[in-house]
TIVO-2410 file (N, C-alpha, C; in nm, 3 decimals):
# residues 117
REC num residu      c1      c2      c3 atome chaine
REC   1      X  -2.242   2.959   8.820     N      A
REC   1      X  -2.278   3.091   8.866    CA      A
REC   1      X  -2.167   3.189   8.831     C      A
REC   2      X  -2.207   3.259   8.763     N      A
REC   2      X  -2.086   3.408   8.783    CA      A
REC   2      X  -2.126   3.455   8.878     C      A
REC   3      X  -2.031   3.566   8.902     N      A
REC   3      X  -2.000   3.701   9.008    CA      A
REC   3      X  -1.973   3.810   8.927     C      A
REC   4      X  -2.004   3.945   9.000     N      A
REC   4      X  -1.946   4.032   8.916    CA      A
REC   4      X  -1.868   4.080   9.047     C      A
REC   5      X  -1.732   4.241   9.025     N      A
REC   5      X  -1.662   4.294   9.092    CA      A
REC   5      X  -1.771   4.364   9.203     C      A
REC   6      X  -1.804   4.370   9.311     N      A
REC   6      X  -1.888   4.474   9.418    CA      A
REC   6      X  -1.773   4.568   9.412     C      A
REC   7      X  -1.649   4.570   9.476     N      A
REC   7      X  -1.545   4.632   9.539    CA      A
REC   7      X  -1.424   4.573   9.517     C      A
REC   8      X  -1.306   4.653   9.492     N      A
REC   8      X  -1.160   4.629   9.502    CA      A
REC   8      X  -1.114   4.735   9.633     C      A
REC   9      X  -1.073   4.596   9.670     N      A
REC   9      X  -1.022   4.634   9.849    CA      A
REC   9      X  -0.859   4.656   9.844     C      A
REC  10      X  -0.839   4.801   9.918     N      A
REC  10      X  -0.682   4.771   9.928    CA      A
REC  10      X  -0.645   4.791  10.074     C      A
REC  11      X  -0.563   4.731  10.130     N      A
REC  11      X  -0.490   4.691  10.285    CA      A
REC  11      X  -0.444   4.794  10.249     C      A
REC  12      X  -0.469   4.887  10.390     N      A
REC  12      X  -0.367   4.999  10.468    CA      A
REC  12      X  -0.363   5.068  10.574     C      A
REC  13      X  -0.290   5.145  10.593     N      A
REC  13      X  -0.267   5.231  10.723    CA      A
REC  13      X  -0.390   5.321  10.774     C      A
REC  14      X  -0.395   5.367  10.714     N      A
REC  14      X  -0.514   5.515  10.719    CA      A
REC  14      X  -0.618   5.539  10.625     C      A
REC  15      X  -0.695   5.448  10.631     N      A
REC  15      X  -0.820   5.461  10.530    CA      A
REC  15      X  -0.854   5.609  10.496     C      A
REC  16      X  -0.886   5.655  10.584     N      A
REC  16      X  -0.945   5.818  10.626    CA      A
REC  16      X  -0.861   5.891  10.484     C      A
REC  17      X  -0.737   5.886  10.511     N      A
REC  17      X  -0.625   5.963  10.429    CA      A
REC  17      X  -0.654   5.844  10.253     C      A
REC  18      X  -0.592   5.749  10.249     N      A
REC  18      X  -0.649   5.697  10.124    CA      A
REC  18      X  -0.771   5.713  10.014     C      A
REC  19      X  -0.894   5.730  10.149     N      A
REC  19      X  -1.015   5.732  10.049    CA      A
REC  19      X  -1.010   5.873   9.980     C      A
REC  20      X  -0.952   5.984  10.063     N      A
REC  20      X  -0.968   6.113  10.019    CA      A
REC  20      X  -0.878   6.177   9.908     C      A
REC  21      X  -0.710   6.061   9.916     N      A
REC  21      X  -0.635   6.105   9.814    CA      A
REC  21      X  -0.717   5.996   9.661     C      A
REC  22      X  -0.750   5.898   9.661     N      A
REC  22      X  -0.850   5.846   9.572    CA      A
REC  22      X  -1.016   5.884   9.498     C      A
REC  23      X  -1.086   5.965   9.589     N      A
REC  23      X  -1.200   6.011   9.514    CA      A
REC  23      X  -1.168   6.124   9.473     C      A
REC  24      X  -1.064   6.191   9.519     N      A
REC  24      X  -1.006   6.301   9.423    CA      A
REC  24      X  -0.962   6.262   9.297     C      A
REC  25      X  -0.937   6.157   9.280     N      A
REC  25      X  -0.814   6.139   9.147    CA      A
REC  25      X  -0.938   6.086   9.068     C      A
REC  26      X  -1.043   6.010   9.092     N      A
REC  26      X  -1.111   5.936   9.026    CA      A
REC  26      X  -1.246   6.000   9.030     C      A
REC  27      X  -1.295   6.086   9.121     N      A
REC  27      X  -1.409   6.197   9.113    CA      A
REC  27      X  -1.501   6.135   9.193     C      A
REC  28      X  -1.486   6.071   9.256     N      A
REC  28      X  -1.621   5.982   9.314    CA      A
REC  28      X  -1.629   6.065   9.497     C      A
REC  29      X  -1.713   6.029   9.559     N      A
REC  29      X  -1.706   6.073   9.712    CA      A
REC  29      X  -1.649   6.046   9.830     C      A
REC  30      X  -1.612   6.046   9.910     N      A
REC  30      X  -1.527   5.956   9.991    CA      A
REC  30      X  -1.614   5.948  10.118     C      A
REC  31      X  -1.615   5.778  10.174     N      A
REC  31      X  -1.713   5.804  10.256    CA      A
REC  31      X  -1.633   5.665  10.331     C      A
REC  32      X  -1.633   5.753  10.497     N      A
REC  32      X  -1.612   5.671  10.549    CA      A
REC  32      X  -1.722   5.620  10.662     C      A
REC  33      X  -1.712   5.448  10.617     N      A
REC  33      X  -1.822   5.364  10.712    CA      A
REC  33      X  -1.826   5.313  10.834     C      A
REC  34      X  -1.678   5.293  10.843     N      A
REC  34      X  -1.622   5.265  11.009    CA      A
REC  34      X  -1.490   5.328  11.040     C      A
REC  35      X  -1.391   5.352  11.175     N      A
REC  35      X  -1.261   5.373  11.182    CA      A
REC  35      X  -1.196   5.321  11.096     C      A
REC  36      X  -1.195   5.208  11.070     N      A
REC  36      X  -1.100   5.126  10.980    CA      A
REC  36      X  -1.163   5.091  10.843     C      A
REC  37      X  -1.259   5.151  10.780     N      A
REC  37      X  -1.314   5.091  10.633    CA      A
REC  37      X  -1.403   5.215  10.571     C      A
REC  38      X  -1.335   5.229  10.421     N      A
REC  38      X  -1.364   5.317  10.362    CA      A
REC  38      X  -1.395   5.350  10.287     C      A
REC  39      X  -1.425   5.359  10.190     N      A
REC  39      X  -1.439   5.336  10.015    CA      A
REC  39      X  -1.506   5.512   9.930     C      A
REC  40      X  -1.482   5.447   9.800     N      A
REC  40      X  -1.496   5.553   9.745    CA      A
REC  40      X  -1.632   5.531   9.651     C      A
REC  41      X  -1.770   5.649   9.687     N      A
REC  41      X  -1.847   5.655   9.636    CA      A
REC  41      X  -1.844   5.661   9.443     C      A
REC  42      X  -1.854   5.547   9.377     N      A
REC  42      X  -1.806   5.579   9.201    CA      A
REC  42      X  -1.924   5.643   9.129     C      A
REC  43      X  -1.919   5.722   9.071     N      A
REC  43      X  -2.044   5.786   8.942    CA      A
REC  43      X  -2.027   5.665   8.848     C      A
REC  44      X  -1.885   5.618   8.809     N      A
REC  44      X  -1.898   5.550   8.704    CA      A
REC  44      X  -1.856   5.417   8.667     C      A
REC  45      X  -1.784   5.401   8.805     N      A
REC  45      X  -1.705   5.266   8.814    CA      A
REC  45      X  -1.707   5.187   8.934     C      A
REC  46      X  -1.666   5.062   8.960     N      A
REC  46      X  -1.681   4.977   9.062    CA      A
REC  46      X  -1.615   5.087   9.208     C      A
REC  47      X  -1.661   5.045   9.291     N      A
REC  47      X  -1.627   5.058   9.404    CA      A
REC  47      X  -1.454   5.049   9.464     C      A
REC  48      X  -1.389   5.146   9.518     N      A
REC  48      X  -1.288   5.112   9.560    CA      A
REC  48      X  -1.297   5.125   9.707     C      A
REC  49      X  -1.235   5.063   9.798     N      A
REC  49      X  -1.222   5.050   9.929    CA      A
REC  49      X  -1.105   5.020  10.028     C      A
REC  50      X  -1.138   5.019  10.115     N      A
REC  50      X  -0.949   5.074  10.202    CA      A
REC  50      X  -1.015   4.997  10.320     C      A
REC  51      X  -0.901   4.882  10.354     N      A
REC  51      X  -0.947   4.851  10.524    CA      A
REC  51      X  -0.821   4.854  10.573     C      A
REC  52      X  -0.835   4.896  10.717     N      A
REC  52      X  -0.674   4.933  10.777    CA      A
REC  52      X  -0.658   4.774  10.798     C      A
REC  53      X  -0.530   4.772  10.815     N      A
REC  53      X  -0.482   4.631  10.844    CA      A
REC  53      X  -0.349   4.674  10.964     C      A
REC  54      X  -0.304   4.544  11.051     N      A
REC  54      X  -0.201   4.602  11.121    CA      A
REC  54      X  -0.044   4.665  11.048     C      A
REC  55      X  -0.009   4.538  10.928     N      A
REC  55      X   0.100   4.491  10.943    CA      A
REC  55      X   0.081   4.604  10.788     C      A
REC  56      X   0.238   4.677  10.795     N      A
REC  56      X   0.251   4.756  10.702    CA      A
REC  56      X   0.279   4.684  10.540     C      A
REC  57      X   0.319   4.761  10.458     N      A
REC  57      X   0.357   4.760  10.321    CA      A
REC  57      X   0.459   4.666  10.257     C      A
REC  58      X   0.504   4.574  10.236     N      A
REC  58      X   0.641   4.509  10.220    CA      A
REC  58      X   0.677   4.464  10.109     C      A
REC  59      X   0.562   4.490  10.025     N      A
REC  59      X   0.614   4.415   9.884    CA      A
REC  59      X   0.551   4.491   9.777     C      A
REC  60      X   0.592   4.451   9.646     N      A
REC  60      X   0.534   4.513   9.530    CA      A
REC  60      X   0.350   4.483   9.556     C      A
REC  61      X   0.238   4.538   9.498     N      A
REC  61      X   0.124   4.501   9.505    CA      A
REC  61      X   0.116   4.400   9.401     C      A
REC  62      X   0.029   4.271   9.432     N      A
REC  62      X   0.003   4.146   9.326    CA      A
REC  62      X  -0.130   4.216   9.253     C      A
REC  63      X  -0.201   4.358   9.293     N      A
REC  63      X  -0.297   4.370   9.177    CA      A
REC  63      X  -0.262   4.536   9.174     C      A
REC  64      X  -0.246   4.633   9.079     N      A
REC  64      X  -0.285   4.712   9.086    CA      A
REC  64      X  -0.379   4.768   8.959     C      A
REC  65      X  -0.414   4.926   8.984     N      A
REC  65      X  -0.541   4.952   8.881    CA      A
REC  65      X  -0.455   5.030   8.795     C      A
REC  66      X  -0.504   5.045   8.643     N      A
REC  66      X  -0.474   5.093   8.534    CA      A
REC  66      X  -0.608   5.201   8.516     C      A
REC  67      X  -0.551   5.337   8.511     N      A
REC  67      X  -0.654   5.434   8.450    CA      A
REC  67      X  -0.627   5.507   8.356     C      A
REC  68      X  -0.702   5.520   8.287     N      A
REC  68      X  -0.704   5.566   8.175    CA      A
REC  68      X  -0.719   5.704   8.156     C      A
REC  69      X  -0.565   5.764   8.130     N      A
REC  69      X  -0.547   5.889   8.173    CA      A
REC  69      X  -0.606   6.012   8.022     C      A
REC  70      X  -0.568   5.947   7.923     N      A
REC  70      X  -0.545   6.063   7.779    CA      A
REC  70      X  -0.406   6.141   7.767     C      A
REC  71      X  -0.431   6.236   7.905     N      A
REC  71      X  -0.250   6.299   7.894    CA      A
REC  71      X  -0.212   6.288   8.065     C      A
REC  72      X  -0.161   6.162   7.990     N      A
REC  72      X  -0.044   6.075   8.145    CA      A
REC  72      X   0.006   6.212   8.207     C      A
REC  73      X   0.095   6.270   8.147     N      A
REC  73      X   0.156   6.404   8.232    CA      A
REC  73      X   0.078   6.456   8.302     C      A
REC  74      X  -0.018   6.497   8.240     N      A
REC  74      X  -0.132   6.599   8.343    CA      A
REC  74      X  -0.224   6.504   8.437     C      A
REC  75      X  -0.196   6.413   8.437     N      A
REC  75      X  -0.278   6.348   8.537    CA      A
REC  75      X  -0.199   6.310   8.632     C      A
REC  76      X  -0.098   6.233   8.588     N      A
REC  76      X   0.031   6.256   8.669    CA      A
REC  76      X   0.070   6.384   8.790     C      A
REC  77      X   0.069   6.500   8.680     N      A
REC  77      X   0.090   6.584   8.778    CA      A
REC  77      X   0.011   6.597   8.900     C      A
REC  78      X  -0.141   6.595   8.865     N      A
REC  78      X  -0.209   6.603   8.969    CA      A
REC  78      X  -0.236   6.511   9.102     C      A
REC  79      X  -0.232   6.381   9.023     N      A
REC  79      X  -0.180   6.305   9.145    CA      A
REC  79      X  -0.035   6.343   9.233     C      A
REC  80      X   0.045   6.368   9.143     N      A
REC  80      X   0.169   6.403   9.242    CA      A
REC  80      X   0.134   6.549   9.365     C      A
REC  81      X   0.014   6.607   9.331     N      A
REC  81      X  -0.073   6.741   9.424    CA      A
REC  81      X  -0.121   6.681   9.498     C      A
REC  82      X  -0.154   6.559   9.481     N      A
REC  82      X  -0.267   6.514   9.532    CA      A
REC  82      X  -0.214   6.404   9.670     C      A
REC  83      X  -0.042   6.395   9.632     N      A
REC  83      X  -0.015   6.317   9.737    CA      A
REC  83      X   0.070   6.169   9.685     C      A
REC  84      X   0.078   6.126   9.553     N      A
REC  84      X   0.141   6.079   9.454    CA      A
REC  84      X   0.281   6.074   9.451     C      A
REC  85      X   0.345   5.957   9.404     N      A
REC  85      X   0.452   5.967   9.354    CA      A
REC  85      X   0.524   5.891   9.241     C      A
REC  86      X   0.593   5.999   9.118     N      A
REC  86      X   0.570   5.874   9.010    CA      A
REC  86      X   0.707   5.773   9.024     C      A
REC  87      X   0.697   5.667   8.962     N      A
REC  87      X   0.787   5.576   8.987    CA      A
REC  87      X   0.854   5.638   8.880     C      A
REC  88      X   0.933   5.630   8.827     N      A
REC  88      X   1.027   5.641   8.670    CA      A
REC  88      X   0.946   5.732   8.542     C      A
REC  89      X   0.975   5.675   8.450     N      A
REC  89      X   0.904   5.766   8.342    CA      A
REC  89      X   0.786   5.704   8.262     C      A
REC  90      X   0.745   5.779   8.173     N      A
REC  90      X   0.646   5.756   8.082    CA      A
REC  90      X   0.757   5.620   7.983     C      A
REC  91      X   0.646   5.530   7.984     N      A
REC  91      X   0.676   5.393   7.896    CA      A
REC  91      X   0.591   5.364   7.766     C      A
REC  92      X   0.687   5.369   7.629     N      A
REC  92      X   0.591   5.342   7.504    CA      A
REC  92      X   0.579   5.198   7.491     C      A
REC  93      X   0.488   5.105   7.457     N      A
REC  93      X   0.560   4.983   7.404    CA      A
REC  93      X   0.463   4.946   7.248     C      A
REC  94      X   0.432   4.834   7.268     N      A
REC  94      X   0.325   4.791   7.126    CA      A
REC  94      X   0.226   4.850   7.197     C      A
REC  95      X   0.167   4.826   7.275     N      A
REC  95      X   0.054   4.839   7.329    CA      A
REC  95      X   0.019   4.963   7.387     C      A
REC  96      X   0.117   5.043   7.376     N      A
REC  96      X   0.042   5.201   7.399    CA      A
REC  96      X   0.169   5.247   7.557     C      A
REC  97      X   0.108   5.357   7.576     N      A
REC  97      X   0.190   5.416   7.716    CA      A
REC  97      X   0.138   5.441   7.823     C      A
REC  98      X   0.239   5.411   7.946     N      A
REC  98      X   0.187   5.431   8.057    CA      A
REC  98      X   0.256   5.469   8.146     C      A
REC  99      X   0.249   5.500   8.280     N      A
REC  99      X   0.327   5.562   8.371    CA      A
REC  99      X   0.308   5.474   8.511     C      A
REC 100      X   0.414   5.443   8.520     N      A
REC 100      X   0.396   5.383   8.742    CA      A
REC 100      X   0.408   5.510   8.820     C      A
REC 101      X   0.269   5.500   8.909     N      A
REC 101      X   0.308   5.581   9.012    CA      A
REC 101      X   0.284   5.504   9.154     C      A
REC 102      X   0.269   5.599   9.237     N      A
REC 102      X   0.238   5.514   9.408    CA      A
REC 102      X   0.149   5.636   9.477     C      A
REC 103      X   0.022   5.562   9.563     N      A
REC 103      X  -0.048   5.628   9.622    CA      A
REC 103      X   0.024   5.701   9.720     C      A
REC 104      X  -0.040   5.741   9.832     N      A
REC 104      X   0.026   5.772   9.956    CA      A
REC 104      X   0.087   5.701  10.049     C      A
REC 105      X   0.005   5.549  10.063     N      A
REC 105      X   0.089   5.472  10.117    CA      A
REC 105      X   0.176   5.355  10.040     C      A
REC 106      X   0.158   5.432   9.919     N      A
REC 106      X   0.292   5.312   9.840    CA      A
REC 106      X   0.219   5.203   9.725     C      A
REC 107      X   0.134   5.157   9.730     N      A
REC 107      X   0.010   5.169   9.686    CA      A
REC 107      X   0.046   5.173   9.486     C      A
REC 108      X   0.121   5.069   9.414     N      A
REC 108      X   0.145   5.073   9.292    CA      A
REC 108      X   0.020   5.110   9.180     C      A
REC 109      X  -0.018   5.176   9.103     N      A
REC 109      X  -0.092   5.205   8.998    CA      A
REC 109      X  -0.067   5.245   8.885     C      A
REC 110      X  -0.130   5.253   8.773     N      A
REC 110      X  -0.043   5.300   8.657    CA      A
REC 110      X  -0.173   5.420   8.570     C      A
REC 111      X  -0.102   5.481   8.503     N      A
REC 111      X  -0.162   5.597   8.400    CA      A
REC 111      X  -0.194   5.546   8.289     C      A
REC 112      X  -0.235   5.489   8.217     N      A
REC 112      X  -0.257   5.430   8.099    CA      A
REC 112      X  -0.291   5.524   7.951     C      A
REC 113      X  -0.264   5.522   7.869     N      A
REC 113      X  -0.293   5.582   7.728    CA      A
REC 113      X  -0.284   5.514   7.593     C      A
REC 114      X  -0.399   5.504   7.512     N      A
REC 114      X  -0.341   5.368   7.409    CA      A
REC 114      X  -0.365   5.282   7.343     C      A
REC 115      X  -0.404   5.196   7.512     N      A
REC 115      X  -0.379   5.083   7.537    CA      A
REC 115      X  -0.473   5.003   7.419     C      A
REC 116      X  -0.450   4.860   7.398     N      A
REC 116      X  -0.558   4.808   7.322    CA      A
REC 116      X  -0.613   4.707   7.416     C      A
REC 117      X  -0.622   4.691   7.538     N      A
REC 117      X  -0.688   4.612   7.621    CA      A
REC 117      X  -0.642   4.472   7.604     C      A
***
């Protein structure tokens, strides 16, 4: 049997605040279903979702998402409006460029441009 992706879930503090700095960046709706669970309505892509959890932030994230920006800077910037923060700088390698940033609650992701998958 396969599966396909329904949802990518991320542990945090304040769903409420997450879903809204996320369907901004990615265009989708933000809708929340309970106090603690949230997700973001997609036009074009899988589902993202937020469940509060108790225990805070402590480590690097073991998954984060790659989007595919065109011009890292300007998307960059807007996430940094939006509540963002970038880690270091724009990175060239073989495989094209990208940028680390962090959601609101810390929350690792990257800008992608390039890339060859």
């Amino acid at each position: 049997m396969r599966a396909k992706i329904d949802e990518i879930v991320f542990d945090c503090h304040d769903p409420a605040r997450l879903v809204r700095f996320w369907a901004a960046l990615l265009g989708g709706d933000p809708v929340d279903r309970t106090d603690d669970w949230s997700y973001v309505d997609p036009p074009e892509f899988v589902r993202v979702a937020f469940q509060q959890v108790p225990e805070g932030k402590t480590v690097k994230n073991r998954l984060h998402l790659d989007l595919d920006a065109g011009d890292i800077d300007a998307a960059a910037d807007e996430a940094v409006r939006l509540g963002a923060e970038r880690v270091g700088t724009i990175v060239t390698d073989d495989h094209g460029r990208f940028l680390v940033m962090r959601d609101p609650e810390g929350n690792e992701f990257c800008f992608v441009a390039g890339t060859d998958g």
